[in-house]
Each structure stands twice: as structure tokens, then as C-alpha cells.
C-alpha positions, 0 to 999 in steps of 0.5 A: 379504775381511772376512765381516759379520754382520747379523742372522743373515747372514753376507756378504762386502759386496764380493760382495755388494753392495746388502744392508748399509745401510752402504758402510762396515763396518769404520769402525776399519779406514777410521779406521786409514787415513786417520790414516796420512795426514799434514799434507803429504798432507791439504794436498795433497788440499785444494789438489787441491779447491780448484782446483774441478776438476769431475771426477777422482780424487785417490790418497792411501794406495791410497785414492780421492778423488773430486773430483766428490763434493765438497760445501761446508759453512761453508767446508769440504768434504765428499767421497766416498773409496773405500778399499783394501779397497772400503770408501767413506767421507765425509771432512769437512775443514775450518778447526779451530773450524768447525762439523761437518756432522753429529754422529757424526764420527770425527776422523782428522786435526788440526793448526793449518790444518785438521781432518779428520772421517770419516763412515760412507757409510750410508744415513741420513748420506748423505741428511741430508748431501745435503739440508742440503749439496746437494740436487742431488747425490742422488736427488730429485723430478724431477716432469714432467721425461722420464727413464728408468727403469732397474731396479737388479737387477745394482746395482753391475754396471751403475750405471757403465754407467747413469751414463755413458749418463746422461752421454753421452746427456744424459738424465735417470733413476730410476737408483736402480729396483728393485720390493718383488718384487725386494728387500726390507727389511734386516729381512727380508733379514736375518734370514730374516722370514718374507714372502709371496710377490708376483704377477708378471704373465705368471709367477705367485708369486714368491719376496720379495727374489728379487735378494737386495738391500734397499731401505736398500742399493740406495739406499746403493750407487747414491747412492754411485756417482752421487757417484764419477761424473765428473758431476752426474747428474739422477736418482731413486730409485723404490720400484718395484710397491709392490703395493696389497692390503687385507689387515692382514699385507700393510698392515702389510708395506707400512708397514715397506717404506715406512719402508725407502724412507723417501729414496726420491724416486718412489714406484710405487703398484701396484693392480693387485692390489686393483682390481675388474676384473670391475665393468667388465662390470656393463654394467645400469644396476641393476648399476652403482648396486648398485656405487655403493650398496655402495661409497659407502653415505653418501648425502650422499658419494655425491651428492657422488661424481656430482656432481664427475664429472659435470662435461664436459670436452674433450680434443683436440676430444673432449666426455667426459661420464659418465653413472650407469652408466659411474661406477658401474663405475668406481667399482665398479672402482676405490673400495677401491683408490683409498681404499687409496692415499689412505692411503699417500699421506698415510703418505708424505707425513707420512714425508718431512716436506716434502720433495717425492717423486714419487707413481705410479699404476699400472694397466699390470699385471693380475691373473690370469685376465685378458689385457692387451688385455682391460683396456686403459685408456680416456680415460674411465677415465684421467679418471675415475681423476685426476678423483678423485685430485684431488678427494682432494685427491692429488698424483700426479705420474706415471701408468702406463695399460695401453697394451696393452704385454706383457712379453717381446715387442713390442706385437702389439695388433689396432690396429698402431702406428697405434693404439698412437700414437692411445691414447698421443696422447689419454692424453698430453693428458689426462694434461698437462691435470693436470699428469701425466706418462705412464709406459710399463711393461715397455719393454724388449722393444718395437723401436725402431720401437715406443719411436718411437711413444712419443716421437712421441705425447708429444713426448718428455715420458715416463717410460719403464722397463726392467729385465729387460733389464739382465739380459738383457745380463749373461747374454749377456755371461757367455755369450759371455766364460765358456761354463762359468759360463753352464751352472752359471747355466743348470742352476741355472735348469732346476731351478727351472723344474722345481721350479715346473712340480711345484707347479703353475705352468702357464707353467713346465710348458708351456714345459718341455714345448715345449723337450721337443719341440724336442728340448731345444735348444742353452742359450742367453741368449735361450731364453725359458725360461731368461729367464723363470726366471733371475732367482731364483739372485741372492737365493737362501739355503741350509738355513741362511739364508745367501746361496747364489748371489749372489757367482756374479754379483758375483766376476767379472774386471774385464776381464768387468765391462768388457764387460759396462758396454760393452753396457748403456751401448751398450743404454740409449743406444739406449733413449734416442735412440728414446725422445729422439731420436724425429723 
């Protein structure tokens, strides 16, 4: 296949999906082809749309037309086309004298009953042709509507698979999901920018862009897949963990991320990492008004602050008052990392230039040093944190607590699934009460019988995520179908763990040392080593700045894509009647 170049890197776009911004990387090659079209062949084709057949796939010249794709423009149409070589464009066929849908076309057929014109699928055609055509067909706000978030990790191994069970199981979904840990901008991708490493809770650092996708990518590539489905998908985009810090190189960093997100529909604000976690033990009431005086020094601001929060409300027969003591905490808490999201809202906000997004808090993961149950979030902190959202004047449409959920296990908190549901029933009320939609964190290793208790509590009105465990299943995939790629996979992610163990990582050096006393153990998909350590093979680069590993996971046989889009489908449905189908 065809190697590209961008920036420094060279790739082959069809194993390795998800970087360029673009589907279509040879636009004289794409040109070449559908000129061999003739007039019979385009006539056949538009008669073929002209039935307003609602799915299907038109051949033409090994090239597919997918009819589900279809978007009118002043009485022509515009469609989605995979060619031989894998490459994807926008046809544009309409009545000679009419006007294009958009500047930039290459014309590629004419005579007396029609033109055709060919557009490049990249990322910035695709959104302008979807917003001025039709909205529906792309990524959008979808504001209090439940849906699941499901992380792009594997991109175009498993979107078939998400659309369908997006399909069968009559849900809508962030399909398009992926966090500022796991990806990185085009800039930065390609041309090895230098770039900090970002926390993960429970693991520590890790390296950026760590799948090897982009931003401007993975929204080409998961646009385009929602277009080829037989279809009309309900589903965003989110720009997941956007992590807040103060600090000039990571603002700075953000604002290059958030202009790479610029079409992104949902937006995760992580403050995790900013938030002041040890106000909240400031229990004196001198401690706490130390907290108020230091973080708002304006005397008239300040008086404002206690007065707006002082106000009572009730929520399910409850009276929530707050006193000086339990404000300055909060505030303590929470003022720089609020004042740093007020600043990227109003930079999203001016970006999009009216066109609605969804806007997440997030407050599920911790720093370290401090353990989930410790921080759990309270009614009174959930109603102070939109209390002052909204008197910023902030349109939060999404909330994510710290329900006491933990990456890789069930929830095993003192209070039992009884209380799990209590917090969830009294965090949902509050969150409705202003128009907000609760948003579970790292779902992808509670039971049924756990996700039951999410659905129960909110009546089914949630956002839930997963992405690991799309992961997960390929690698119990690949195990199953080709033992020997398994073990390349596996020793690949031993070595890793070592490495980390030798730079000081304490979570890879004791569970090295458990597997040493287990004997080692047979390699396995569900060793909790190997899960917690896999996932950097996919982006890594070699001595000369060029991918490394992640064609291993994209040159696979059809017959073991097959079964691998079997078993997300069957996964995520099962997510899905848990969450949906709760009663």
C-alpha cells in the first residue's frame, strides 16, 4: 500500500487508521477512477438514489456507493464512496448550472443531464458539508438525551460493531470517544512535538497519544463510518479528559487540543488534577475563611459568593443549607479549577460560533495519594459546584461525581449496592433540578447487577462510559484466534511493565512482584498486569520517530475482524440492556 507522508511521519493509512485528517490521500488516484465512469454508469447510480432506498451499496468500478450516506443540496446529491484502494470520498452529482455544495471540488464527470464533482472526506469538508446539508447525519449536541459513551481506542476495528449495536439496540452514543491521554493532535502525532505526559488514576504517567490516533482523525474516520452504515445513527463526539492545569505550557497545550476538537460535539472538563482536595479537611471555621479571603480577595465579589450560596433548597424532602465553614471549603476546593473552566468554556463557546456542544464537569477521578472512597461526592458539594456554574453564567449540560466507582473492578464501597443507589437517586435529583445529566465514569468492569442500579436510580436518563473494555475484547480475541500474535502482544507489554517498574512505578513493580510469586502464571488476556500495561504498543514510535507497532493491530484477517465486531456488538448490547432495559 501507498506510504504517506505527514510532517515527519511516514504511514500506510490503511493500517493505520485514525492519524490523517483526511480518508482521502491520493485525491489524483480517487480522480482517475471515477473518470472511468461513463454516462450509463452515473445514470444508473443516480437512479439508484433516486429510489430513496434507505440503506444499501451500489458497485461501480470496484468502488462503493453507500446509499445510507445520501445528502441533498438544491437538488442534487451528495454520497459517501469507498474506493478500491480504501480510500473514501464525497461524490457530488447534480443538474449542469446548479450550484456546488462547496468550493474545492474536482470535477470528474459532465455532460447534458448531470454533473459530477469529487470532494476530499477530510475532516474540515465533512463538517461544513454536514452542517449546511444535514445535521443529523454527524456528530451533534445531544444535551439530556441517555446514551453510552464508547471509547475509540481500536477506531475502525470496532465502529461497525458500535453502529450496529447502536442499531439493534435502539440507543443513542458518543461513538466517536476518545481522552487527550489516549490521542493527540495532528501536529503533535506528526511530527513527534514534544509533549507532557498526563496522569491516569490508579496508574500513574503516561505516555501522550499512547493508541497513536489524532483528534482531527479519529472524528474523520468515525464520521465516515457512521455515514457507510445502513442507518441514521443518533451520536457525538466527545473530546474525553480534557485535564485542567493552571500551568502556561499545559494552557497552552489545551488550546492547540481544543482547536483540533474544534467539531467535536461534547466536551469532558477534567479538574481533577487542578482541584484542591486537602480544603476539604480544613474543618475550623478560621481555616475556612482563610480559604475565602485568599481565593476571593475582592471584598464586594466575596459577599456576593455567601450570598448567592446562601440561599435554601430542597431536594427529595431534604433542606440544604450552607453555612461560612462548609462554603469556604468548597471554595477552597474548588475556585481556581472553576475559574479555569469558565475560561475554556467561553474559548469553546466563541470556537464553535453557535453551534451547540455538550459541556462536561468532571470530578470522578482523584489525584495521587488520595483513595476514591475518601472523596466520594456529596449532595452539598454536587450543589455547590452548579450553584456556581450557573451563576458564572456556564451552560454545563453533563456532570460526572465520584460515585465511589474504581477502574478495574466492581463497586466494592462499605455501603453495598443499597447505597450505591441512595447517592445516585439523590445526585440524579439534583442534577435534573438544573437540567443536567449525570455521567458514570469507568463502567466497564461493574456487573450487571451494578449498571441495574444506575438505570434503576435515574430511570434510565444516564450517560454512561466505557473503553477499556473494548480493548479487553480484542485482546480476548486475538488470544483465542492466533495464540502466537498474542505472545508478540504480551512480551511487548512484560517489557513495558519492567521498564516502568525501573523508573520508579509502584503499581508495575508490585504486581511484577505478585506474578513472581505466583510462579509467573500461564499469559493470559485477563492477567491484571498485562491489562493494566497493553495499551501503549498501539502509538509507540521507533529511534526514528515512525509508528512502531500499530499496523500489528490493524493488518489483521477479515475472518478475525469478523469475530472480533461479533463480540463488541454482543459486549456493548449487553451494557446497553443493563443500563436501558433496567426494570
Amino acid at each position: 500500500m501507498k506510504s504517506v507522508k505527514i510532517g515527519t511521519l511516514y504511514l500506510d493509512p490503511v493500517r493505520n487508521p485514525a492519524i490523517l485528517d483526511t480518508a482521502t490521500w491520493d485525491i489524483p488516484a480517487a480522480i482517475r477512477l471515477f473518470k472511468q465512469m461513463d454516462a450509463t454508469e452515473w445514470a444508473s447510480l443516480r437512479a439508484s438514489l433516486a429510489d430513496g432506498r434507505p440503506g444499501g451499496i451500489v458497485q461501480k468500478r470496484g468502488a462503493a456507493f453507500y446509499l445510507s450516506s445520501t445528502m441533498s443540496f438544491e437538488g442534487g446529491i451528495c454520497l459517501l464512496a469507498t474506493l478500491p484502494d480504501s480510500q473514501r470520498a464525497i461524490l457530488h452529482i447534480y443538474a449542469p448550472g446548479a450550484g456546488e455544495a462547496l468550493d474545492g471540488s474536482h470535477s470528474v464527470f459532465r455532460d447534458d443531464s448531470m454533473s459530477v464533482s469529487l470532494y476530499a472526506a477530510e475532516y474540515e469538508t465533512l463538517h461544513t458539508l454536514i452542517r449546511r446539508l444535514n445535521p443529523l447525519k454527524g456528530p451533534r449536541a445531544l444535551g439530556s438525551v441517555p446514551r453510552i459513551g464508547i471509547g475509540s481506542r481500536n477506531s475502525t476495528l470496532a465502529w461497525p460493531a458500535v453502529y450496529r449495536s447502536m442499531k439493534s439496540g435502539g440507543f443513542a452514543a458518543n461513538s466517536i470517544q476518545n481522552s487527550m491521554r489516549e490521542i493527540g493532535t495532528l501536529q503533535e502525532v506528526s511530527t513527534n512535538e514534544a509533549v507532557d505526559r498526563s496522569y491516569l488514576y490508579g496508574f500513574g504517567e503516561v505516555p501522550p497519544a499512547y493508541t497513536g490516533a489524532t483528534f482531527e482523525g479519529v472524528w474523520t474516520y468515525g464520521v465516515l463510518e457512521a455515514l457507510s452504515s445502513d442507518f441514521l445513527p443518533i451520536f457525538g463526539a466527545d473530546a474525553d479528559h480534557l485535564q485542567l492545569k493552571s500551568d502556561v505550557r499545559s494552557v497552552e497545550r489545551m488550546k492547540k487540543i481544543l482547536n483540533a476538537a474544534r467539531h467535536y460535539s461534547f466536551f469532558t472538563m477534567d479538574i481533577s488534577q487542578i482541584a484542591d482536595y486537602q480544603a476539604m479537611f480544613r474543618t475550623s471555621l478560621s481555616g475556612a475563611a482563610e480559604l475565602l479571603d485568599r481565593h476571593i480577595p475582592q471584598d464586594a465579589l466575596r459577599k456576593d459568593v455567601l450570598m448567592w450560596h446562601r440561599q435554601r433548597y430542597w431536594f427529595n424532602g431534604r433542606e440544604y443549607r450552607f453555612d461560612e465553614a462548609l462554603l469556604g471549603r468548597l471554595v477552597g476546593k474548588y475556585w481556581e479549577a472553576l475559574s479555569l473552566l469558565e475560561k475554556y468554556f467561553h474559548l469553546i463557546r466563541d470556537m464553535k460560533q453557535g453551534e451547540p456542544f455538550d459541556f462536561e464537569l468532571t470530578i470522578d477521578e482523584v489525584p495521587p495519594g488520595i483513595h476514591t472512597h475518601e472523596i466520594i461526592t456529596g449532595e452539598e458539594e454536587l450543589l455547590f459546584l452548579l450553584n456556581e456554574a450557573e451563576r458564572r453564567g456556564l451552560s454545563l449540560t453533563h456532570v460526572a461525581p465520584n460515585f465511589g466507582i474504581e477502574k478495574t473492578t466492581d463497586y466494592c464501597g462499605p455501603d453495598g449496592l443499597e447505597g450505591l443507589f441512595r447517592r445516585v437517586s439523590n445526585l440524579h435529583a439534583i442534577a435534573e433540578q438544573y437540567g443536567l445529566m449525570l455521567d458514570c465514569h469507568s463502567g466497564d468492569d461493574l456487573s450487571d447487577e451494578t449498571r441495574h442500579v444506575f438505570g434503576r436510580a435515574t430511570g434510565g436518563r444516564i450517560h454512561y462510559k466505557i473503553s477499556p473494555s473494548i480493548g479487553d475484547v480484542f485482546a480476548e480475541t486475538l488470544f483465542d484466534y492466533d495464540r502466537e500474535r498474542f505472545m508478540v502482544w504480551w512480551n511487548d507489554t512484560m517489557e513495558f511493565a519492567r521498564k516502568c517498574a525501573a523508573e520508579g512505578s509502584g503499581l508495575a513493580t508490585a504486581l511484577l512482584a505478585s506474578r513472581d510469586r505466583r510462579g509467573n502464571g500461564t499469559p493470559n488476556p485477563k492477567d491484571f498486569l498485562f491489562k493494566e500495561f497493553k495499551f501503549t504498543m498501539p502509538g509507540r514510535k521507533d529511534s526514528t520517530g515512525q509508528m512502531d507497532g500499530r499496523e500489528f493491530f490493524y493488518d489483521l484477517p477479515e475472518d478475525f475482524k469478523n469475530e472480533y465486531s461479533a463480540r463488541v456488538e454482543k459486549w456493548i448490547l449487553q451494557v446497553s440492556r443493563s443500563l436501558f432495559d433496567y426494570q
